[in-house]
N, C-alpha and C positions, 0 to 999 in steps of 0.2 A: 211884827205884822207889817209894819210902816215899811221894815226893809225889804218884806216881798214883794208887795205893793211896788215900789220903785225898781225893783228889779223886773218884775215881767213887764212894765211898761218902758225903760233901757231897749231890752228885747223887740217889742211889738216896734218899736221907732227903729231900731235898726232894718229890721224883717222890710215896712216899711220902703228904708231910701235905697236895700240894694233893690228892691221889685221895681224903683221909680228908674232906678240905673240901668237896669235891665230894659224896662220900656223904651226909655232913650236909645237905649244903642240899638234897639231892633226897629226904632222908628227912622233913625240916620240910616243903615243900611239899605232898607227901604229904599230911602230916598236917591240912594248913590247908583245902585240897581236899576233905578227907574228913569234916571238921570243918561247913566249908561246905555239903557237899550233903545230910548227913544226920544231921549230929552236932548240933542243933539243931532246936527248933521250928520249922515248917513257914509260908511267911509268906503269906498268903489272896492268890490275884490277883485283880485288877481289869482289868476292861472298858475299853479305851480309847472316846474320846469325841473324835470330830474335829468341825473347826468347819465351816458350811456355808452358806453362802448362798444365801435361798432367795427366789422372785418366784413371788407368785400367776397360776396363767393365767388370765388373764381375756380371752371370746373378744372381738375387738374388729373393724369393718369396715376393711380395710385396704388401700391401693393402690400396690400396689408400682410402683416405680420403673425403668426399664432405664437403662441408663448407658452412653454409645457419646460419642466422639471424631471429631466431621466437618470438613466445610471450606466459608467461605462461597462461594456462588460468586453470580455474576449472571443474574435470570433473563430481563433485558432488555440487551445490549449490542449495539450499533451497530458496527461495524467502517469505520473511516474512510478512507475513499480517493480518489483523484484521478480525477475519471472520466473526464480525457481529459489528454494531455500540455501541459507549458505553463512558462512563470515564471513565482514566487509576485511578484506584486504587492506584496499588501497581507497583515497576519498581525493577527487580533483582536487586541486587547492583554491578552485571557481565554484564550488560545490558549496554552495551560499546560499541563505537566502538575500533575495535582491540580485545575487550576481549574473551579468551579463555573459551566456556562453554561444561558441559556435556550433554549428552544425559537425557533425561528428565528433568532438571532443566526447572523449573518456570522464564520465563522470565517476561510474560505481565499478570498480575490481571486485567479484567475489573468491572464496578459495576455490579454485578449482583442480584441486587432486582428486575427489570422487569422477569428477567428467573427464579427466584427463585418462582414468584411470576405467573410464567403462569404455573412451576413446580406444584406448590398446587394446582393449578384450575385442571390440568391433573390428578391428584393422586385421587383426588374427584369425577371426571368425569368418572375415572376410575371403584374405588368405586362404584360410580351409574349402571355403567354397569353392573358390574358384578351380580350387587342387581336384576337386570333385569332381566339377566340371568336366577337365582336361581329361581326368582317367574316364568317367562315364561319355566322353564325344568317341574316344579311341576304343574301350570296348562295344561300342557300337558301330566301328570302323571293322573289327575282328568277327563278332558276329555277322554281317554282312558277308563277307568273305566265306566264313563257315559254312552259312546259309547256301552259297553262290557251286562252294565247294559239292557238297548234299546232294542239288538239284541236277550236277553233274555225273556224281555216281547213279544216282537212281536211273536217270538216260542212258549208261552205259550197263545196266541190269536188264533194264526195258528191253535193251537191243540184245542183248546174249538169253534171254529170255526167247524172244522170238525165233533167234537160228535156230535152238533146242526145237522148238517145234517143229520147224520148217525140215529140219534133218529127223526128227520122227516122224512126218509124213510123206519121206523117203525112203523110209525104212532102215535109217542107218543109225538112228539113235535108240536110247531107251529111256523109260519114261519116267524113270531113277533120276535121268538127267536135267530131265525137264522140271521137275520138281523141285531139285536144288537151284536149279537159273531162279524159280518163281519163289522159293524162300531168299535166295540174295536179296531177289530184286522188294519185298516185303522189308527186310532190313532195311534197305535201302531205305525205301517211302519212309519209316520208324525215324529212322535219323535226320533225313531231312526236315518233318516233323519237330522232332526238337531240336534243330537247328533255327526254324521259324520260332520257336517258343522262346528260346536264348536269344533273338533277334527281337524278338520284344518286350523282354525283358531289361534290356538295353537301348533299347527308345525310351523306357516308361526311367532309365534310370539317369539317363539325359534329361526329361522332365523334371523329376525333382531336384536335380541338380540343377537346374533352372534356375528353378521355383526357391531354392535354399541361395542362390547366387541373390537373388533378390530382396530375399529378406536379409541375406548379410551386409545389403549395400544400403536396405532403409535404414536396419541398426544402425550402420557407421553414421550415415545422413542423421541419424536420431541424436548420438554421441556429440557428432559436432555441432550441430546447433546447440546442444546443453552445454559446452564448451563454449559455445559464443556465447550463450545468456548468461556467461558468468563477467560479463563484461557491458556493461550500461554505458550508449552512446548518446550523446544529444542529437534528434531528428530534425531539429530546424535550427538558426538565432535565435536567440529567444531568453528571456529574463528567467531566474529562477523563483520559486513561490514557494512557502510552507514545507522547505526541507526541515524533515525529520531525520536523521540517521547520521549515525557517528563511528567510527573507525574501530572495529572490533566487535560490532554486534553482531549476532545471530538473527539474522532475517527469516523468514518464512516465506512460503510460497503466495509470491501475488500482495504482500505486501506493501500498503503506500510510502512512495520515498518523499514526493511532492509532487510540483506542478512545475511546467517546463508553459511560460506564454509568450506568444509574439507577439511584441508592442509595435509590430506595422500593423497589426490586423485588429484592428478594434471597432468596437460598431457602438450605436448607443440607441436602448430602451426606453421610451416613454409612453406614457398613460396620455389619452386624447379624450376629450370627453366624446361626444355621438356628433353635436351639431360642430368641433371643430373638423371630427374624421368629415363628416361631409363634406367640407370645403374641398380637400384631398383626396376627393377620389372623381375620376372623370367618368362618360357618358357609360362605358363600358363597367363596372363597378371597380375598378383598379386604383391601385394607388399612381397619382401622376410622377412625374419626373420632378420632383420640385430639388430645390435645392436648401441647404439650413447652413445655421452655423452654433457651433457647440463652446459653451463659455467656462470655463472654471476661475475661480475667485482663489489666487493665492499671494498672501503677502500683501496684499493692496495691488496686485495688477492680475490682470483676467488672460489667461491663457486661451486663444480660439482655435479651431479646427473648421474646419468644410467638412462640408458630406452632404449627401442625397439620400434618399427616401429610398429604402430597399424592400420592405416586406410590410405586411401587419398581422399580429396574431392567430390563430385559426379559432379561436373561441376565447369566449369573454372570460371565464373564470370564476369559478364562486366563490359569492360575495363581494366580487369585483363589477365596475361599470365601466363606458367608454369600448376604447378599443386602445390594446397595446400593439406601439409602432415601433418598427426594428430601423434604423437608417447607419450605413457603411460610412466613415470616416477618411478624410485623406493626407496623409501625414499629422497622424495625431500626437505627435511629439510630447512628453510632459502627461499625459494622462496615463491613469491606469486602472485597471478593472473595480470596479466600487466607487468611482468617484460619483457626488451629485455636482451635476450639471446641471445648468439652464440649456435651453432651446430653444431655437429659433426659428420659424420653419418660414420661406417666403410664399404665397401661396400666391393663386394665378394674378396678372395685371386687372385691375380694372379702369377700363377706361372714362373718361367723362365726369368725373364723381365731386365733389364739393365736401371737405373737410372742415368738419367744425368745432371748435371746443363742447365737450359733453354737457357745458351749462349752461349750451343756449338752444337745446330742444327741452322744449316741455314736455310735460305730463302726456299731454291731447297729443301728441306726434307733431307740434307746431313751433314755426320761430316767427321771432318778430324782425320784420325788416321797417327799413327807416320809409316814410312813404313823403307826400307832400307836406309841405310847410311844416318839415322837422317832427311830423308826428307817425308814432307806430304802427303798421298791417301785420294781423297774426296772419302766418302764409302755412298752409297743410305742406307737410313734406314725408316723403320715402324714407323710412332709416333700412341702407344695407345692413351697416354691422357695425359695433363700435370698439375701440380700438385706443386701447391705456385710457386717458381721457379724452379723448377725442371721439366723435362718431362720422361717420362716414354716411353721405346724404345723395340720394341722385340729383342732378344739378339742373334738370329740366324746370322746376318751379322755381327757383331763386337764383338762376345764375345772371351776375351780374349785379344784383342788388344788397344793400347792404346790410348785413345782419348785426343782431347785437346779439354780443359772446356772453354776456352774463346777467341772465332772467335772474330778476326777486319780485317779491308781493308786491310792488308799487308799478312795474311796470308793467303795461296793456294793451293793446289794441285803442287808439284815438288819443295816447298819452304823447302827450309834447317833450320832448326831451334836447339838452345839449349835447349834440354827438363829440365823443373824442376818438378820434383816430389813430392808427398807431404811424409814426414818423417812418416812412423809409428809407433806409438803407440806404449809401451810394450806389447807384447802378443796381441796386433788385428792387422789385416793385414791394414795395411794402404794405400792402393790403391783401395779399394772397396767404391761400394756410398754408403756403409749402414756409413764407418765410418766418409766419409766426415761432418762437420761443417752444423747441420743444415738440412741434406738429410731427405729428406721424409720417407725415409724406414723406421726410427725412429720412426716417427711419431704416426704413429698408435700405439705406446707402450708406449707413452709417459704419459699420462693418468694413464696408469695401473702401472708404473712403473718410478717414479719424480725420480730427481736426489737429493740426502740428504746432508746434511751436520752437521757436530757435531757446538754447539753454545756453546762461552763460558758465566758464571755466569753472569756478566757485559749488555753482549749483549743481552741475552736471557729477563732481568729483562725491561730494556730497550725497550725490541718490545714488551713485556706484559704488561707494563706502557702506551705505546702507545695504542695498541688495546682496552683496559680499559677504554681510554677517550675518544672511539669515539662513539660518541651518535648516529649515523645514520646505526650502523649495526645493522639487529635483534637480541636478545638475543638467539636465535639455534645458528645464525651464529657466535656471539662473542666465547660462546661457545666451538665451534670447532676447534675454531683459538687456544683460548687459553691452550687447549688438545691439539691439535698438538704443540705447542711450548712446552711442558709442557713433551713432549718427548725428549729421547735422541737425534737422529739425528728428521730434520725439514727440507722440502722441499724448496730448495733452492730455487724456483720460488717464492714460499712464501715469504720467507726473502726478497727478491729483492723488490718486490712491495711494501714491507712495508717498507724498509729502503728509497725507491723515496719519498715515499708519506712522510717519517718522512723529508727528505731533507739531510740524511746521508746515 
C-alpha cells in the first residue's frame, strides 16, 4: 500500500514540472513575439526590384513562313503493260527496277510468229484485192465499150428502119420489109439494154473491189500494229518502278509490267489547314504565285528543291479537313515519288510589323514595355499571326519602345525592374528581332542564304569518308553532298548533321 502511495505521487510531481515547463516556454515565446513586433525600433521597407529582359521593337518587313508536311509524288508516270498476250522473248538488260532508261529503248520482246504470221495472210489478202481491183477497173473499161458498141447498132436499125418506110410509102417496098427493119431494130434496143445492165454490173463490181481493197489495207494496218506491240518501247527518260516480269513468261492481254516515271517531273502534296489556305489565296479566290521550298532529311543532311504553288484540290474529301495543295518542283534531284517532306511555303511580305518572342504577349492580347523611372506599362497590341515561337505584332502601338521578352507572375504593370539588354553585335544593331537568336525575320532567308564555314584538310577528308559509306543515300544525292564539301566554304547546317549522325 505504502508502495502505491509513493508511486502516484512520483507521478502527480512529474505531471506537475513538465505542465511548469511547458508554461515557461509558452511564457518566453510570448515574450520574443512581442519583443519582435513591437518592442523595438521599426525597420524602413524596401521596394523590390525584379530582373527583366527587355528587346526594342523595331518595325521591320517581314515574311512569314507556313510549315506543312507532304508527299512527293509523280506528275509524269507511264503505266506499263502488255498490249497483247504472248512469251517474253527478249528482257533489256536495263529492265530493272530502279534502272534508268531512254526514250525509245527496247524494253519487252514478245514472240511474234502468230503476228508475223497474220502479217503474211494480210500482205496476200492484200495482194488479192488489189488483183480485183485491176480486173474489175478493166471489165468496166470493156463494158463501156460494149455499151458504146449497142447504142451504135440500134442507130443504125433506127435509120434502116425508117428507109423501109419511106420506100413503102413509095410504093416500092413491102411491108414484109418493114417489119424485119422494126424486129432488127427491137434486137437492137434488147441488147443494148443488157449491154447497160453489164455496165453496171461492172461499176457495182469496182465498188466492192473498193470496198474489199480497204478492208485488206485495215487488215495489213491491223497485222502490223500487232507486230509492233510485240515490242515494248520506253516513251520518255524515265526511271523504272515495280517491274514484274521475267524471260519466258506467258503474258496476257493488258497485263502490268510496271511503271516507267520521270524524275524531272515531280510535284509535292500537302494538307493546309482553312486559316493557313487563306493566307494563299488572293482578292480573286486563287491561289497566289508564292514560291516554297521542299526538304528531305537524309543521312544527317537535308536535300532541298524550289517550286511554286500550282493548283489546290477541287473538294475536301471525306473525313478529311483543310484544303489539299498541289505545287510543281524545279530540279528535284534526289527525290522520288512517296517521300515525306517538310514544306515551306513563303507567303505575301508584310510590311511594318514588329517581331516578338511568343512569351512576351499575354493572356489579355498585352505586353509590358519599360516606361519611366525603370517601371512597367501594360501597352494593348495587334497580334497578326504567330510564327514557331515568335508572334508577329503591328508595330503602330509600340514601335520603338522597349519590351520585355519574357512575362512571369511577378511581373506587372507599376512593377520596377532591372532592365538587361541584349549586347550588340559588331556593326548590327542589337536590339532588333531580325538580330535576336533564332527570329523568324531570318527565316525566310535562310534557305537562300546558309551560314558557311571554312573546313580544315583533316575534317573535310573525314565527312567525305563518311558520306562515301553510306549506302542509303541516292547517288544525285551522294553526289551533291560530296560537291558541296568539295568547296571551300560548306554549309554549316550540313556539317552539323553530319558530324551528329558520325557521333563527333
Amino acid at each position: 500500500m505504502r508502495f502505491l502511495t509513493r508511486s502516484l505521487g512520483g507521478l502527480f510531481l512529474l505531471a506537475l514540472t513538465l505542465g511548469l515547463l511547458a508554461l515557461s516556454g509558452r511564457v518566453l515565446t510570448d515574450a520574443v513575439q512581442t519583443r519582435l513586433e513591437g518592442g523595438g525600433p521599426a525597420m524602413p521597407a524596401r521596394e523590390r526590384v525584379f530582373t527583366a529582359n527587355l528587346m526594342t521593337a523595331t518595325p521591320v518587313d517581314f515574311a512569314p513562313v507556313t510549315l506543312a508536311f507532304g508527299e512527293i509524288r509523280s506528275s509524269r508516270t507511264l503505266e506499263l503493260r502488255a498490249p497483247r498476250g504472248g512469251e517474253v522473248l527478249e528482257l533489256s538488260p536495263g529492265f530493272r527496277d530502279g534502272a534508268t532508261v531512254q526514250a525509245g529503248e527496247l524494253l519487252v520482246r514478245l514472240d511474234p510468229s502468230d503476228a508475223q504470221a497474220a502479217l503474211d495472210l494480210a500482205e496476200v489478202d492484200l495482194a488479192n484485192a488489189e488483183a480485183e481491183t485491176r480486173d474489175a477497173a478493166r471489165a468496166l473499161t470493156l463494158a463501156r465499150d460494149d455499151l458504146v458498141a449497142a447504142e451504135e447498132q440500134e442507130t443504125l436499125r433506127r435509120q434502116a428502119l425508117e428507109r423501109q418506110r419511106e420506100i413503102l410509102v413509095r410504093g416500092a417496098g413491102s411491108e414484109a420489109t418493114v417489119e424485119t427493119a422494126a424486129l432488127a431494130l427491137s434486137s437492137a434496143r434488147q441488147s443494148t439494154l443488157s449491154r447497160a445492165s453489164a455496165l453496171n454490173a461492172a461499176e457495182a463490181r469496182v465498188d466492192q473491189s473498193a470496198t474489199a481493197l480497204t478492208r485488206a489495207q485495215i487488215a495489213l494496218s491491223e497485222t502490223e500494229r500487232a507486230l509492233r506491240e510485240t515490242r515494248l518501247h520506253a516513251a520518255f527518260d524515265g526511271v523504272l518502278s515495280g517491274v514484274s516480269v521475267v524471260q519466258g513468261r506467258i503474258l496476257g492481254a493488258n497485263e502490268a509490267l510496271g511503271q516507267l516515271i520521270d524524275p524531272t517531273a515531280m510535284e509535292v502534296a500537302f494538307r493546309l489547314s482553312t486559316t493557313q489556305f487563306g493566307r494563299l489565296i488572293g482578292a480573286d479566290g486563287a491561289l497566289i504565285d508564292a514560291e516554297l521550298s521542299v526538304g528531305l532529311d537524309i543521312a544527317g543532311t537535308e536535300i532541298l528543291a524550289r517550286g511554286r504553288l500550282d493548283r489546290a484540290g477541287a473538294a475536301v474529301g471525306e473525313g478529311q479537313t483543310g484544303r489539299l495543295v498541289y505545287a510543281t518542283l524545279e530540279a528535284a534531284g534526289g527525290f522520288r515519288p512517296g517521300d515525306f517532306v517538310t514544306v515551306r511555303v513563303a507567303e505575301p511580305l508584310l510590311d511594318g510589323v514588329v517581331i516578338l518572342p511568343a512569351t512576351a504577349l499575354g493572356q489579355r492580347g498585352t505586353v509590358l514595355a519599360l516606361g519611366n523611372e525603370d517601371r512597367l506599362e501594360e501597352l494593348p497590341v495587334t497580334l497578326i499571326r504567330r510564327q514557331d515561337d515568335h508572334v508577329v505584332i503591328e508595330a503602330a502601338a509600340i514601335a520603338g519602345r522597349e519590351i520585355v521578352t519574357e512575362r512571369s507572375p511577378l511581373l506587372g504593370a507599376g512593377i520596377k525592374v532591372r532592365p538587361v539588354r541584349p549586347e550588340a553585335a559588331p556593326g548590327t544593331p542589337g536590339d532588333t528581332a531580325q538580330d535576336a537568336p533564332g527570329a523568324p525575320a531570318r527565316m525566310a532567308a535562310t534557305d537562300a542564304a546558309p551560314a558557311m564555314m571554312t573546313l580544315t584538310e583533316d575534317r573535310r577528308a573525314r565527312l567525305i569518308a563518311h558520306v562515301e559509306g553510306l549506302s542509303r543515300i541516292p547517288p544525285e544525292a551522294r553526289a551533291r553532298i560530296l560537291a558541296q564539301l568539295a568547296e571551300p566554304e560548306v554549309p554549316a547546317r550540313m556539317i552539323e548533321r553530319l558530324e551528329s549522325r558520325m557521333g563527333g
